[in-house]
MARZABA-887682 format. One line per field, with one value per residue: residue in three letters; residue number from 1; x, y, z of N, C-alpha, C in turn. Coordinates in Angstrom, 3 decimals, decimal comma. Layout:
N
aa: c(ALA	...)
i: c(NUM	...)
n_X: c(X	...)
n_Y: c(Y	...)
n_Z: c(Z	...)
ca_X: c(X	...)
ca_Y: c(Y	...)
ca_Z: c(Z	...)
c_X: c(X	...)
c_Y: c(Y	...)
c_Z: c(Z	...)
END
This chain:
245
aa: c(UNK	UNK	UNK	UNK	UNK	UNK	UNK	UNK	UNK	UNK	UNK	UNK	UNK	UNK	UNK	UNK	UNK	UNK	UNK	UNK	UNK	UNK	UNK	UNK	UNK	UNK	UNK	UNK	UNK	UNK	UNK	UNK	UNK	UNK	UNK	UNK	UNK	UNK	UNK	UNK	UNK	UNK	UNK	UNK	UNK	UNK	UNK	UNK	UNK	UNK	UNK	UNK	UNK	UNK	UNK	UNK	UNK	UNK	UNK	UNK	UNK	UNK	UNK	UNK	UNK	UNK	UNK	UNK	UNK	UNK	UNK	UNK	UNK	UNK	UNK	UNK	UNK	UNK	UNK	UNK	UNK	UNK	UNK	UNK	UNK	UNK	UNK	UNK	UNK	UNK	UNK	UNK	UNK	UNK	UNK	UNK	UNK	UNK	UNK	UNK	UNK	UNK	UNK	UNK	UNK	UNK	UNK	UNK	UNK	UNK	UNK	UNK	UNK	UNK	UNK	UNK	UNK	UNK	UNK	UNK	UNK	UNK	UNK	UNK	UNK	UNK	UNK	UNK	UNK	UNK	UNK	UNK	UNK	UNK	UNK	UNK	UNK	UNK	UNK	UNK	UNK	UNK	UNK	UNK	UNK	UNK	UNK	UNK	UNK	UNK	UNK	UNK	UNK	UNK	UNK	UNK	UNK	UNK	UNK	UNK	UNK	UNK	UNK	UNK	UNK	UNK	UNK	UNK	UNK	UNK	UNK	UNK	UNK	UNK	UNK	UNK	UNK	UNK	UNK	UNK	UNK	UNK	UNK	UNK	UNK	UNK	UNK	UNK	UNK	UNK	UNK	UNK	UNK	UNK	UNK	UNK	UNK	UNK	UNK	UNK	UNK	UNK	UNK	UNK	UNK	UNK	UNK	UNK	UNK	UNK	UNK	UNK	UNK	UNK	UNK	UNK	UNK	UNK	UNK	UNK	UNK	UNK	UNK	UNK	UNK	UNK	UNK	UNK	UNK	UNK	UNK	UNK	UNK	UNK	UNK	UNK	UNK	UNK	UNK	UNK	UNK	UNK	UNK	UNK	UNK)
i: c(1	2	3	4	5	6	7	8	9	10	11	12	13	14	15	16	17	18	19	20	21	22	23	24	25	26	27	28	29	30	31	32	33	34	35	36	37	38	39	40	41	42	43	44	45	46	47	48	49	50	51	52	53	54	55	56	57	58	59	60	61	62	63	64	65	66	67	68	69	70	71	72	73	74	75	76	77	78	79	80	81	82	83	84	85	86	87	88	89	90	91	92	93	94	95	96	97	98	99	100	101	102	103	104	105	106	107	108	109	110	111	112	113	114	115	116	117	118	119	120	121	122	123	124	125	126	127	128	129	130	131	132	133	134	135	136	137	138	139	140	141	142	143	144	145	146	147	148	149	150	151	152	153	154	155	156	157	158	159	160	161	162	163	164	165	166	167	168	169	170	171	172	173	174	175	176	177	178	179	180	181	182	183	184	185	186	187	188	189	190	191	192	193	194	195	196	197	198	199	200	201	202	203	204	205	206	207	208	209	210	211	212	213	214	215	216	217	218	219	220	221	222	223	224	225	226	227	228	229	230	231	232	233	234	235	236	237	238	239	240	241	242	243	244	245)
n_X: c(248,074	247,287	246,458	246,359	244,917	242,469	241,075	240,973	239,566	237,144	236,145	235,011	233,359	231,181	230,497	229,562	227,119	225,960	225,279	223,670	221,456	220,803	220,317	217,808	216,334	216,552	214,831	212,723	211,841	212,328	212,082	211,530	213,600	214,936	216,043	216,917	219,228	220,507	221,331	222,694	225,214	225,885	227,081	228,903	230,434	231,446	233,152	234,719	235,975	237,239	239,895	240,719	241,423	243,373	245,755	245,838	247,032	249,323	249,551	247,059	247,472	249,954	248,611	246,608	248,352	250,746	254,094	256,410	255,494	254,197	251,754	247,663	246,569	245,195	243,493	242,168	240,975	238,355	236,848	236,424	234,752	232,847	231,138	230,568	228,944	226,350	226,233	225,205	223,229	221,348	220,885	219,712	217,600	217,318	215,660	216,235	217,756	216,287	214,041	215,679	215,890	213,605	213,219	214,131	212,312	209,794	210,114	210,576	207,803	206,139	204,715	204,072	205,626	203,222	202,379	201,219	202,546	204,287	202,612	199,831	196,761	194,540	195,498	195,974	193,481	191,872	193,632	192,611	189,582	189,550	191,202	189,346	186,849	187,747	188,295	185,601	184,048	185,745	184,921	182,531	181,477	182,530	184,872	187,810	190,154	190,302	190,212	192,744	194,600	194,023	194,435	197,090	199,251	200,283	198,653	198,436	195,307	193,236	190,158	187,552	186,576	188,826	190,698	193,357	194,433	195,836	196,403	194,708	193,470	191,657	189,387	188,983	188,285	186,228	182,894	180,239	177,341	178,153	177,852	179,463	179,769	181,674	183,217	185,136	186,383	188,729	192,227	195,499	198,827	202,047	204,543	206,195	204,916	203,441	199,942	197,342	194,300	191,421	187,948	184,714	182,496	179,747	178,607	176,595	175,374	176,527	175,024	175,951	177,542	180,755	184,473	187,139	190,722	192,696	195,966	197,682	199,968	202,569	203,013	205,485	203,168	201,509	199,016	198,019	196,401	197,890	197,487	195,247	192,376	190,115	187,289	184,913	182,274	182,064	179,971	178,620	180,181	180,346	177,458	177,553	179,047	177,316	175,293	176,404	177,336)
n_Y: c(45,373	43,011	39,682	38,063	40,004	40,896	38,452	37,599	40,349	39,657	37,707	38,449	40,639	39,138	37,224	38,841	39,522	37,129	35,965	37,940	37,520	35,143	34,689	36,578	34,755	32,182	34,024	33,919	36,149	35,424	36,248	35,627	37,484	37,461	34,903	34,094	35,782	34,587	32,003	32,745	34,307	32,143	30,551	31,846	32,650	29,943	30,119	31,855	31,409	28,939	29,913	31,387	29,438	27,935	30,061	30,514	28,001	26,653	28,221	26,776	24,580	24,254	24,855	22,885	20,791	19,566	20,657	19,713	16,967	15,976	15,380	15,743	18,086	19,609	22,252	21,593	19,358	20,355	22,027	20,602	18,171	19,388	20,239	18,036	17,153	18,695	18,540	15,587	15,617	17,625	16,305	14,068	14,908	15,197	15,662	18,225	19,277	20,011	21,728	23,793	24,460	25,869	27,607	30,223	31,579	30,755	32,239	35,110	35,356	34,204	32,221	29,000	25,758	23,528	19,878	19,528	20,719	23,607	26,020	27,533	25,299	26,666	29,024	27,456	26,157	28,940	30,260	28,482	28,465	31,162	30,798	29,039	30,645	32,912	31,072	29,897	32,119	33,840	31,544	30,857	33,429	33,931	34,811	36,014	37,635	37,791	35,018	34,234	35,875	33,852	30,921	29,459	30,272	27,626	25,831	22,296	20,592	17,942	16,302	14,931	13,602	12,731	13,871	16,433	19,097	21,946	25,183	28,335	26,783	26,339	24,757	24,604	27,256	29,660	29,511	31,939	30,208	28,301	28,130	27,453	25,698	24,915	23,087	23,329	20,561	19,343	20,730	20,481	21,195	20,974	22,265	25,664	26,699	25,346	23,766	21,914	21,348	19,399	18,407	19,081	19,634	21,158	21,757	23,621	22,952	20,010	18,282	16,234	15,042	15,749	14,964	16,904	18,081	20,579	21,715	24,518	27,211	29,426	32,420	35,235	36,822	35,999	33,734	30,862	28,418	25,511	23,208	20,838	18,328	16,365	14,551	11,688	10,513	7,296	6,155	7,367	6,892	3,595	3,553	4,362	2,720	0,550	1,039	1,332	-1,425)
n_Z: c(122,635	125,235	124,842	127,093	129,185	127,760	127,250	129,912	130,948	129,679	130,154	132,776	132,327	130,540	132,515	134,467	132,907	132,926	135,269	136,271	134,849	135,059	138,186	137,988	136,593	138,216	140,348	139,792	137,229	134,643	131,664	128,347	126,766	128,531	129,326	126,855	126,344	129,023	127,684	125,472	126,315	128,126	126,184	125,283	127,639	127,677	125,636	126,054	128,431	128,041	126,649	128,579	130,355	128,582	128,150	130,704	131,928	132,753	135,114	136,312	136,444	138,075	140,419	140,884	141,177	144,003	143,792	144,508	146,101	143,837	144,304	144,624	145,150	147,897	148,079	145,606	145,084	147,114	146,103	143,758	144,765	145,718	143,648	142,688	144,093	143,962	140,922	141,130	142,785	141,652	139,062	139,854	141,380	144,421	147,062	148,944	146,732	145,024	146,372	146,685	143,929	143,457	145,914	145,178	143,322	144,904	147,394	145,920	144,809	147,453	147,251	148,875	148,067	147,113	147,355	145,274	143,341	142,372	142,539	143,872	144,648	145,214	143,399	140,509	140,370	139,905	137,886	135,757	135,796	134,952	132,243	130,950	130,709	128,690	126,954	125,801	125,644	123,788	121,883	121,483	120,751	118,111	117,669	117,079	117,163	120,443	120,778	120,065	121,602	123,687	122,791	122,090	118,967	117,442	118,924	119,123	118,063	118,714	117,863	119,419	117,288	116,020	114,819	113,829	114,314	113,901	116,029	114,749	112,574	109,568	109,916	112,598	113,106	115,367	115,226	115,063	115,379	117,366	120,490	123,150	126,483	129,513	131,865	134,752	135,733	136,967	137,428	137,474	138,124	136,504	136,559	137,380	134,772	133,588	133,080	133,750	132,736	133,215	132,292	131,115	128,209	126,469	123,343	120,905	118,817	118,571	120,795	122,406	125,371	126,021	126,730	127,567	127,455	128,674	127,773	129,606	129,287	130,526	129,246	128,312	128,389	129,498	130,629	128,095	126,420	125,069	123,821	122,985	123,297	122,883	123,781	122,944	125,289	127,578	127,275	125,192	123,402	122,773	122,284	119,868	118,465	118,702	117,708	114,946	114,605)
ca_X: c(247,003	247,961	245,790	245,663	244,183	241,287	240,633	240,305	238,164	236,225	235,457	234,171	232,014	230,322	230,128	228,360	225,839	225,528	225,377	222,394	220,574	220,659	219,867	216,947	215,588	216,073	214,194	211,348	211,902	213,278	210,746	211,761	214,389	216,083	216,406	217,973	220,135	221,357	221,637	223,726	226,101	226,396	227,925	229,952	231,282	232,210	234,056	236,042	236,623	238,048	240,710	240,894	241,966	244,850	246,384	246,811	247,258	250,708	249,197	245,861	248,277	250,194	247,259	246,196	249,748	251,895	255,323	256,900	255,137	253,381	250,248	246,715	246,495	243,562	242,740	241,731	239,831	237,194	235,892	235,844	234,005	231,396	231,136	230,498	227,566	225,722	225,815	224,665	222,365	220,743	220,355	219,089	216,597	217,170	214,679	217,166	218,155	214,885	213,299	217,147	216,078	212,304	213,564	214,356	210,629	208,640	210,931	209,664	206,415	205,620	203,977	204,995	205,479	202,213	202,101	200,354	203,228	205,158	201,318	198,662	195,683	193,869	196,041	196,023	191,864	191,946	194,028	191,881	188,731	190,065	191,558	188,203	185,784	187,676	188,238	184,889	183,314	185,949	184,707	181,032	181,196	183,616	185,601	189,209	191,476	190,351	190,721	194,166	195,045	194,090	194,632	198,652	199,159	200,592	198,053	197,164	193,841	192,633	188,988	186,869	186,720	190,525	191,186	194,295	194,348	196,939	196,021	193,556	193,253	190,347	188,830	188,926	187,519	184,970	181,620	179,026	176,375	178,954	177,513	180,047	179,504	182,609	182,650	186,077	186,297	189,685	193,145	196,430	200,121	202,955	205,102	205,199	204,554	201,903	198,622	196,878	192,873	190,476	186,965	183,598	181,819	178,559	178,290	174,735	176,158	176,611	174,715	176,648	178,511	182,258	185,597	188,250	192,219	193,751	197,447	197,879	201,122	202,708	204,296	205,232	201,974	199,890	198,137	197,809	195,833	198,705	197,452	193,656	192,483	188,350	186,353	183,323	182,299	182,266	178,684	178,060	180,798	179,334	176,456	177,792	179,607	176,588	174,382	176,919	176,828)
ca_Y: c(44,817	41,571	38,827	37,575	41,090	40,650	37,029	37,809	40,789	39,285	36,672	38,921	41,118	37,884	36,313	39,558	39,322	35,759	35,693	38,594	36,892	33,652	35,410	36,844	33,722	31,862	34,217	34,010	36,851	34,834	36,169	35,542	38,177	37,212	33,499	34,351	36,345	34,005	31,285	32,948	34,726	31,287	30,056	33,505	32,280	28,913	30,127	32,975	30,045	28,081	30,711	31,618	28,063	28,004	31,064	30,289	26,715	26,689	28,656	25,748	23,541	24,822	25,208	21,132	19,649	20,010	20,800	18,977	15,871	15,777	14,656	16,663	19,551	19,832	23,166	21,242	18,485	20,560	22,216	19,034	17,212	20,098	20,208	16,719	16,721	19,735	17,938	14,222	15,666	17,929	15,580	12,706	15,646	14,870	16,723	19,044	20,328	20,691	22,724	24,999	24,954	26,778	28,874	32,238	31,322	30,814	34,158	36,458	35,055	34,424	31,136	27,949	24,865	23,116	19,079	18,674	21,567	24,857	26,696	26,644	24,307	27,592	29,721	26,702	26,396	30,226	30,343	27,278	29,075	32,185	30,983	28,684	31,343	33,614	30,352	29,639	33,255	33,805	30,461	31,308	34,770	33,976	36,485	35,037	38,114	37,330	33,876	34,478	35,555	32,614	30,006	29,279	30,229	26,862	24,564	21,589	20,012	16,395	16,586	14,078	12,413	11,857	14,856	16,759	20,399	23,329	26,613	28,514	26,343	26,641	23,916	24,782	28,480	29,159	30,094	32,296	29,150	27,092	28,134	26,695	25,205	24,319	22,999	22,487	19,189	18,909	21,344	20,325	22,099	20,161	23,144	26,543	27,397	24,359	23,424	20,527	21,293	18,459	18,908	18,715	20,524	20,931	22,411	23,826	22,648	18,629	18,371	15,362	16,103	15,748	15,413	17,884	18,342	21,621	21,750	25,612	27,066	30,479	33,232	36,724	37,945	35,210	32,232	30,669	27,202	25,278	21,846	20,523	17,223	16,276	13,102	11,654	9,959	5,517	5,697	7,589	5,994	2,485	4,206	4,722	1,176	-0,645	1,447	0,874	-2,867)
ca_Z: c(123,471	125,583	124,850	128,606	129,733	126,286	127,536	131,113	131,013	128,826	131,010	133,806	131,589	130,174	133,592	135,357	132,503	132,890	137,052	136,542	133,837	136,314	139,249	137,655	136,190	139,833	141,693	138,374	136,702	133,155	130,743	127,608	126,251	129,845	129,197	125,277	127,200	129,634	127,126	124,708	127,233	128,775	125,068	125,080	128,915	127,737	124,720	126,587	129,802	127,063	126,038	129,749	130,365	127,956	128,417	132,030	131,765	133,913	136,647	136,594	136,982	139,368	141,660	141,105	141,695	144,617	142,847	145,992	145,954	143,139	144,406	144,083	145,843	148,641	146,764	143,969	145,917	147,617	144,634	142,605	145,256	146,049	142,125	142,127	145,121	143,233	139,866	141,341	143,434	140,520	138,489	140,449	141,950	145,346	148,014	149,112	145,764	144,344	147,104	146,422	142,298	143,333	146,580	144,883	143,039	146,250	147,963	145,317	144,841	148,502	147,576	149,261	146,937	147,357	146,953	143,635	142,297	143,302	142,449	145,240	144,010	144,472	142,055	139,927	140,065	139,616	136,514	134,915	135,801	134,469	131,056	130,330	130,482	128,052	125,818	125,710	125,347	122,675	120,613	121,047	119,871	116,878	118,202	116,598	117,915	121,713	120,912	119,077	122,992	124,756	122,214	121,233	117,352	116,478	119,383	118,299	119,112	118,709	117,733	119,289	116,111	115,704	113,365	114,218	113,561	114,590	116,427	114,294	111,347	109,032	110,071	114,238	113,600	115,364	114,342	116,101	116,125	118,328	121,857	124,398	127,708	129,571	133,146	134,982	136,865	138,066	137,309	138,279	137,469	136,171	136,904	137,187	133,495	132,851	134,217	132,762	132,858	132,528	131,865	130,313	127,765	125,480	122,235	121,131	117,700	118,862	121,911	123,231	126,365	125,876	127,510	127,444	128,034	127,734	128,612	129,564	129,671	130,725	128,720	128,670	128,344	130,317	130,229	126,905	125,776	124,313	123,190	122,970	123,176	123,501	123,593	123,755	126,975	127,240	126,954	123,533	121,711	123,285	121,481	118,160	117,824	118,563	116,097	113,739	113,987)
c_X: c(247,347	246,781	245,076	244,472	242,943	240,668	239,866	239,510	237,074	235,254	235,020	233,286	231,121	229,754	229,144	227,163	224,993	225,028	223,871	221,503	219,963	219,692	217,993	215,436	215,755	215,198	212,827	211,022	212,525	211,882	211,634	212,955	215,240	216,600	217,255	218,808	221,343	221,672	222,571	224,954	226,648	227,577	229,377	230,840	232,353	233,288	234,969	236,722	237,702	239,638	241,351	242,275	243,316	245,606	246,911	246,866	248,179	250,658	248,358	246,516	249,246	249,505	246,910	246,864	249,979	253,472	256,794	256,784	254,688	252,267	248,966	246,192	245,299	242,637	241,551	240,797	238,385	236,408	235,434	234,686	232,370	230,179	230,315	228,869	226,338	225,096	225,199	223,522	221,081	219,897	219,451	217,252	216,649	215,994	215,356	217,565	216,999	214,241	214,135	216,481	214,201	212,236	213,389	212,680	209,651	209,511	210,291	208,388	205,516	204,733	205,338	204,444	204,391	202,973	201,839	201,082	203,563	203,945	200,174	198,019	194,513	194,618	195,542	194,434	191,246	192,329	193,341	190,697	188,649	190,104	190,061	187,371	186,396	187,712	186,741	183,902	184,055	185,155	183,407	180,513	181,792	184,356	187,529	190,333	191,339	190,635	192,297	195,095	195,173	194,541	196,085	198,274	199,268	199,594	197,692	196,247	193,398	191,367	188,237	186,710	188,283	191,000	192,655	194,021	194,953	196,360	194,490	193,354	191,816	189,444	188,426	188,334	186,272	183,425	180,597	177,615	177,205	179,018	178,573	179,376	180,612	182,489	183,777	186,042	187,464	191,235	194,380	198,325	201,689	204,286	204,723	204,893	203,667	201,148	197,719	195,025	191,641	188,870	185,623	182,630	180,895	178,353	176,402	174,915	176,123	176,265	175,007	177,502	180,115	183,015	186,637	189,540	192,876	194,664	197,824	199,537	200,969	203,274	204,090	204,431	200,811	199,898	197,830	197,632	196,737	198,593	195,824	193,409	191,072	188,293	185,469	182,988	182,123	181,210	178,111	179,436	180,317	177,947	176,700	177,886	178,443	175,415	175,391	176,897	175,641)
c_Y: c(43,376	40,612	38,201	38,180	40,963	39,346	37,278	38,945	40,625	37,909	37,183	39,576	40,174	37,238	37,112	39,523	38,316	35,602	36,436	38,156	35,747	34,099	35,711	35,580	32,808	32,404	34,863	35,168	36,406	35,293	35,886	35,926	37,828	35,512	33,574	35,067	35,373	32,528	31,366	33,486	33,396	30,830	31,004	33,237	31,129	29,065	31,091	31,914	29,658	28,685	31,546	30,550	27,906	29,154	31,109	28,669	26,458	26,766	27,296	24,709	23,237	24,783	23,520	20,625	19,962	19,338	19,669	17,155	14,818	15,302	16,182	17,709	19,328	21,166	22,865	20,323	19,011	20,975	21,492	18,347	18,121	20,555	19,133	16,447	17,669	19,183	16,568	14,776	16,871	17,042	14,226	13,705	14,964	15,970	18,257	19,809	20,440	21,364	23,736	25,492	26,278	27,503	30,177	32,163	31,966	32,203	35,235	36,329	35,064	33,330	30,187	27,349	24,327	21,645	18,521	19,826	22,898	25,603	26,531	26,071	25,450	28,850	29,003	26,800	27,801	30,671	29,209	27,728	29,908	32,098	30,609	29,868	31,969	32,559	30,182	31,173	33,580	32,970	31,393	32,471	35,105	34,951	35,857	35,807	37,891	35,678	33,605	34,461	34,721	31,256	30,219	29,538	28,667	25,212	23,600	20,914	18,934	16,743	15,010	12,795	11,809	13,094	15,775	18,162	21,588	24,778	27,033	28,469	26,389	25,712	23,705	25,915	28,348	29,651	30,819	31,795	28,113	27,835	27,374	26,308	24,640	24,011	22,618	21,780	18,881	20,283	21,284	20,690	20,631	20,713	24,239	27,471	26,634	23,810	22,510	20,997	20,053	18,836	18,761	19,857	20,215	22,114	22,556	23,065	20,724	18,232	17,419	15,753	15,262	16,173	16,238	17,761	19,580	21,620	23,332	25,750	28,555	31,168	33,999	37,369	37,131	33,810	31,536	28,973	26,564	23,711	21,510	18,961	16,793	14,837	13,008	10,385	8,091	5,409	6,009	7,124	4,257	2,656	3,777	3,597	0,426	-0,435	1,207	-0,814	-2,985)
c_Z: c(123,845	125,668	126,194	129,200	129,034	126,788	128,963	131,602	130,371	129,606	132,250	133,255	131,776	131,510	134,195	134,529	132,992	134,326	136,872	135,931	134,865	137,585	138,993	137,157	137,571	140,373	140,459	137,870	135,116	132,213	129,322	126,615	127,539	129,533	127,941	126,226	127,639	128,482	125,736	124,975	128,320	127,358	124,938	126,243	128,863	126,840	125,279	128,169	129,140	126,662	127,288	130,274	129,766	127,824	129,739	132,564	133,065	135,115	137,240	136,995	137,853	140,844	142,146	141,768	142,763	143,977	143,756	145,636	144,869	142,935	144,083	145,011	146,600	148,142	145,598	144,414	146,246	146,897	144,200	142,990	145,761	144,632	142,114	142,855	144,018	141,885	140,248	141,793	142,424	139,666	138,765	140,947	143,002	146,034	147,861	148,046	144,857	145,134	146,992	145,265	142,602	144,644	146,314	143,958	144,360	147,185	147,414	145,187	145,794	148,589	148,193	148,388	147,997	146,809	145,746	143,045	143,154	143,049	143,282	144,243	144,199	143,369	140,942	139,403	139,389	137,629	135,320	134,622	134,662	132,526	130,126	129,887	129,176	126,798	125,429	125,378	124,114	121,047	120,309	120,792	118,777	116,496	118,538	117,088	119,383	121,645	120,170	120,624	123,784	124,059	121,225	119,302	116,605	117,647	118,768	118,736	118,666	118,750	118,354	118,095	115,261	114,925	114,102	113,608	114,263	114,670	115,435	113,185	111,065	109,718	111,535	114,225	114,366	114,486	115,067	116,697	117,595	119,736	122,870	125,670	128,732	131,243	133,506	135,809	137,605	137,050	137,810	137,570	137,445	136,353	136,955	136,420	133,224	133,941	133,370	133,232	132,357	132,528	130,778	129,538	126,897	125,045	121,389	119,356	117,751	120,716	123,237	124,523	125,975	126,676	127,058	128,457	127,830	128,917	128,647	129,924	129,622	130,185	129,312	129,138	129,137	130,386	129,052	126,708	125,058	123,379	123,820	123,005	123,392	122,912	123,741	124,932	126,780	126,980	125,053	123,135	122,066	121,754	120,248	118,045	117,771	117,604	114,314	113,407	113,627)
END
């Protein structure tokens, strides 16, 4: 068995995985088992490149030089330099290559990128709507496997009073006296797996009205509450401090 032949089909296998994996996750199809995929078949690409690379070394170099002159081949130039625009312009996020990186997105989807994010501002309102109600009918019916759905396992939530407390720690359950009230005031997407919800709510439990942050984000299976954050408004803590002096 000749090593070259083992190297170099090994590097087209790996690559057609890797090209469809890509492909797939461009045009937003990456769910989860597709992204492991392409991210371990990319490691599998670089290590069979690598072994690619030195095995035909001679030829690579061949191709760069001219054997003549010894200067750098125009071959070797145009790549480098279309290489070079692709990566500057990536990374800088120019216009142009960020309307390229959410193309095959907005193609299959059929949305156009909106202003305030690649999600209309009614999707966006929609899915905020949407997740509240079931967060809020979950709490106030202490109904912990529907809220198990909407609320991340490991969220964590900032309590009004400073307390810190992860997903559905003892101390966040809810309880079937804790009536919700939630009202969304504004919803805006940070991409198009997170949506930042701001918001006001009243508990039959602490009848204060309170602010709210939930940072939603998208998996497999949906919509899911991924981080919490509530306050109480400038007037009642005003309140408190000056009853406390």
């Amino acid at each position: 068995m000749k090593s070259k032949n083992l190297v170099s089909l090994s590097v087209a296998v790996v690559f057609f995985v890797l090209a469809t994996t890509g492909l797939l996750i461009y045009f937003g199809q990456g769910t989860h088992p597709v992204e492991h995929t392409h991210a371990w078949f990319g490691i599998l690409f670089v290590t069979a490149a690598v072994f690619h690379i030195v095995n035909n070394w001679s030829s690579i170099t061949g191709y760069t030089k001219d054997r003549r002159t010894g200067g750098i081949r125009r071959e070797f130039v145009i790549p480098a330099v279309i290489a070079s625009v692709f990566a500057v312009g990536i990374s800088a996020d120019f216009p142009v290559f960020d309307k390229l990186a959410n193309a095959g997105k907005n193609l299959f989807r059929g949305d156009k990128p909106k202003s305030g994010g690649p999600l209309s501002q009614a999707a966006i309102d929609s899915i905020a709507r949407s997740t509240e109600v079931a967060f809020t009918q979950a709490y106030s019916t202490g109904d912990t496997a529907a809220l198990a759905k909407v609320l991340a396992k490991k969220a964590p939530t900032r309590t009004e009073a400073g307390e810190i407390v992860s997903g559905l720690d003892q101390s966040s359950k809810p309880k079937p006296t804790d009536s919700l009230q939630t009202t969304v005031d504004r919803a805006e997407s940070i991409d198009d797996n997170i949506i930042v919800v701001y918001g006001t709510l009243t508990n039959s439990v602490k009848p204060e009205k309170l602010f709210y942050t939930h940072v939603l984000k998208r998996n497999d299976t949906g919509w899911q509450i991924a981080a919490i954050q509530t306050s109480y408004s400038a007037n009642v803590r005003t309140e408190k401090v000056t009853l406390a002096n």
